[in-house]
C-alpha positions, 0 to 999 in steps of 0.5 A: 263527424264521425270519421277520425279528425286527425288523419289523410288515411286512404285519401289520394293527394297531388302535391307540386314541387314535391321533392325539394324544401316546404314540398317535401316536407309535405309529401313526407307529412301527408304519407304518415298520415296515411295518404296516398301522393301523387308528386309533381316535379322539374327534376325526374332523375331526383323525383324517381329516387324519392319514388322508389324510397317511398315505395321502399317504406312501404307508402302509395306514391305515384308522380310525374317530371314536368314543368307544371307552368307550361301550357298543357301540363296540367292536363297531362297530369290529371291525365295521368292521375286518372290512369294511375288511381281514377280518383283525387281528394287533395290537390296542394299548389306548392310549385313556385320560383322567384327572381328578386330584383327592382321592378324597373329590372325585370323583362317579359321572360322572368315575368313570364316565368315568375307568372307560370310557374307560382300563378299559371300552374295553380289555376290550371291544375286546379281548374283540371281536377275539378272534377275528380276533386267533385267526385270526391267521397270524402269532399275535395280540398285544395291548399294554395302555398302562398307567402307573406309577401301577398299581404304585405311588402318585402324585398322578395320582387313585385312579380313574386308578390303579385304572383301570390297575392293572386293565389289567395284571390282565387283562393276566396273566390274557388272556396265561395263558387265550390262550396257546393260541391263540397270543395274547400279552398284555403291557403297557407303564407309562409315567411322565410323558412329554410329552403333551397329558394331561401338559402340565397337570402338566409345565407347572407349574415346582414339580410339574415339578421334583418329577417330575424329583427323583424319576426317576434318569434326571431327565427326562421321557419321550418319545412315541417312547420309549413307542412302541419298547417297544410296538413291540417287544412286537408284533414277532416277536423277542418272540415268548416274552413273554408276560404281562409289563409294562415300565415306562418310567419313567426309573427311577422305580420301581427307585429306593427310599430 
């Protein structure tokens, strides 16, 4: 342990869902700290914007526009991480959507597309950069953004909650089978925090206030507060965490009766 604690300096991170809410945040967190960012998204027109204003600061960033749920999309990524820099430390599960309806509700294509885009997407990129993440000189880190809605009941929709219970599954099972390969595995489960996916539910004054009612800290999160908990799992002053998940939640689920 004698490398700095509290810094990324030069290690090569890929984050999903890059340019908007908690992603963002994110991104902008890992390049103060010194690290280099590969981002992953839906949108190109606002990803290259974002790109040429890093590199405009002066930062190491590279990226791709793909929809990273879709078959063969995590393979073209990891491809093109390999082209670009040879080599991988941090890979952060970040991409997600959601449709909130009743159960009885959804059909094949919003579960197909719930599925892919929070569950598929992080198994696959995963499962691809094992191997850049092995090779890794300072020991690989993987960061799953899960949510409260994996651990307990909210009115987010069945599928979400599946979605992201599952993540935090694989979570346990990849820190225990890549432990010896110097891989740590650890997730994160926010609760609201004030992104452009809640923005539908905060923007209601009634749901709004039942959010508030039921969080001790009565009030939302920030993208930077998601962020600094990701951060901190990828740093070498977590180094014997592994399998683990923080919930950023304001309290939400240590409050019983």
């Amino acid at each position: 342990m004698n490398q700095p604690l509290w810094t990324l300096s030069g290690q090569y991170a890929l984050i999903t869902g890059g340019t908007k809410g908690i992603g963002e945040a994110i991104v902008n967190q890992f390049l103060s700290l010194g690290a280099a960012v590969f981002i992953v998204a839906r949108d190109n027109s606002l990803l290259q914007d974002q790109l040429d204003t890093y590199r405009q600061q002066g930062h190491t960033v590279a990226g791709r526009a793909t929809d990273i749920g879709q078959p063969g999309a995590a393979a073209e990524v990891m491809a093109a991480i390999q082209a670009e820099w040879g080599q991988l430390d941090i890979v952060v599960n970040n991409a997600g959507t959601n449709i909130r309806k009743a159960t009885a509700d959804y059909g094949p294509a919003e579960y197909e597309h719930i599925l892919n885009t929070n569950l598929r997407s992080a198994y696959e990129l995963t499962q691809a950069a094992y191997p850049l993440l092995r090779s890794s000189a300072v020991g690989g880190k993987v960061v799953m953004v899960s949510s409260v809605s994996a651990l307990t009941h909210t009115s987010s929709g069945s599928l979400y909650g599946m979605s992201k219970a599952a993540m935090l599954q694989l979570t346990r099972n990849l820190a225990v089978e890549w432990a010896p390969d110097r891989i740590r595995v650890n997730a994160v489960a926010p609760w609201y925090i004030r992104t452009p996916l809640a923005e539908p539910v905060l923007n209601n004054p009634d749901k709004l206030a039942s959010i508030l009612a039921r969080t001790p800290m009565n009030r939302v999160g920030e993208p930077a507060e998601v962020a600094s908990a990701v951060s901190f799992l990828c740093m070498p002053a977590s180094g014997y965490i592994t399998g683990q998940t923080i919930s950023v939640d304001g309290g939400l689920l240590a409050w019983g009766y």
